[in-house]
C-alpha positions as CSV (number, residue, x, y, z in Angstrom):
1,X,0.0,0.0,0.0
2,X,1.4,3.3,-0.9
3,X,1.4,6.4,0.7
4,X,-1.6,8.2,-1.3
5,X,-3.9,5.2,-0.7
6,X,-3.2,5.4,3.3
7,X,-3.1,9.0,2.9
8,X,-0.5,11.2,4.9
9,X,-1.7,9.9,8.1
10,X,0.0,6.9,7.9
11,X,3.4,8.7,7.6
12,X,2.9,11.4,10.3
13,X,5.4,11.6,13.1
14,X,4.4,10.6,16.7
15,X,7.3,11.0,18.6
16,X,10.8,13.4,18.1
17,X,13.0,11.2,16.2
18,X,17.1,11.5,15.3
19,X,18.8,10.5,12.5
20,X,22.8,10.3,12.0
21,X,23.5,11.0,8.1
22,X,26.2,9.3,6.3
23,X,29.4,11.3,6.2
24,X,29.1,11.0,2.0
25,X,25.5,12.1,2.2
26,X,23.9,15.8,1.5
27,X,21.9,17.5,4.3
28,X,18.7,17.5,1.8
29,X,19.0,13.6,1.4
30,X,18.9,13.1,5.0
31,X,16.3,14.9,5.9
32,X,14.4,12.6,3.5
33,X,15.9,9.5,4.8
34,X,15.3,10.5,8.1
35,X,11.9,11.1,8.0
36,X,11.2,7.6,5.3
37,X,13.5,6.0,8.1
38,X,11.1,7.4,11.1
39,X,7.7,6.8,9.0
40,X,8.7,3.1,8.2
41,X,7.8,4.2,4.7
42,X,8.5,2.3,1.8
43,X,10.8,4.3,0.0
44,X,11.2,8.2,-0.2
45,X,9.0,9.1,-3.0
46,X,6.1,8.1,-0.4
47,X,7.5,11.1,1.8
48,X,7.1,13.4,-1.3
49,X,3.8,11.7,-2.3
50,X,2.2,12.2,0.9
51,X,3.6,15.8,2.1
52,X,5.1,17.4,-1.5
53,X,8.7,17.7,-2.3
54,X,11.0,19.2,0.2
55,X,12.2,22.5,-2.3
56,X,8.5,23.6,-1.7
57,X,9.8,24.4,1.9
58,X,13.5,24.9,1.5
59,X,15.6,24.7,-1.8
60,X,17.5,21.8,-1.4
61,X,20.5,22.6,-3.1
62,X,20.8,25.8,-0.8
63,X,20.2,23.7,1.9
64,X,23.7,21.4,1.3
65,X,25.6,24.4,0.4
66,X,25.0,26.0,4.2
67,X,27.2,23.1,5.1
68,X,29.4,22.3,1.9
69,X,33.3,22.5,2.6
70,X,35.5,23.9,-0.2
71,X,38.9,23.7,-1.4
72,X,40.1,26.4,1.0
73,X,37.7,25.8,4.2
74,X,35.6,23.4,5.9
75,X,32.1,22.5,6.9
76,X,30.5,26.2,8.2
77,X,29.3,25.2,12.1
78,X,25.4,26.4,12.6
79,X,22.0,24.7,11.9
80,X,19.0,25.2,10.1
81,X,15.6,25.2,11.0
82,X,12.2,24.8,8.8
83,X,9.1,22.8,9.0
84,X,8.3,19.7,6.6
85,X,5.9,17.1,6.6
86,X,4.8,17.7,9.7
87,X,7.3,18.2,11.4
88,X,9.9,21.0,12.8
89,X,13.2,19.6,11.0
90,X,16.3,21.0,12.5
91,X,20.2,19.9,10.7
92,X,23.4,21.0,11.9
93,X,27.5,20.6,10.7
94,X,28.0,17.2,11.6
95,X,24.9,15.3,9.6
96,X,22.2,15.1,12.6
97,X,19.0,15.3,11.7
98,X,16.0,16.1,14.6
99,X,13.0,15.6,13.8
100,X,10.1,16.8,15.8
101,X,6.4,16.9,15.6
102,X,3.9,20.0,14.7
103,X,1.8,20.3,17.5
């Protein structure tokens, strides 16, 4: 069953949830990991399927250069903060992903 048959209910959060991203993988893939990892969905198009794709909230490819080292320096420190799917999604410098439900 996908995602638009259960409808988005199926892949709301209940509880704040944290993910640990892959040292190889972007900030905007782990934010869709994380929440297809804490929905038990099938794949990640269900996340998109059920709540829209993520550049509707935050343009992905802005979202990995906050943190994108370059030939002369490394990784900016910080976080950043929006809301998708439901939740309050928060990613910082070393890959964690926190994932928090809307009230």
């Amino acid at each position: 069953m996908t995602a638009r048959e259960t409808g988005s209910d199926s892949l709301a959060p209940t509880d704040r949830f944290v993910y640990q991203a892959d040292p190889d993988q972007s900030p905007s893939e782990a934010v869709i990991d994380a929440i297809t990892a804490q929905s038990d969905a099938d794949d990640p198009m269900a996340v998109a399927d059920a709540f829209g794709p993520l550049y509707d909230v935050i343009d992905p490819a802005a979202l990995d250069s906050l943190f994108e080292a370059t030939r002369t320096t490394q990784r900016s420190d910080g976080s950043v903060s929006f809301r998708y799917a439901e939740r309050d999604v928060r990613v910082d410098t070393t890959g964690r992903v926190e994932l928090v439900p809307v009230e």
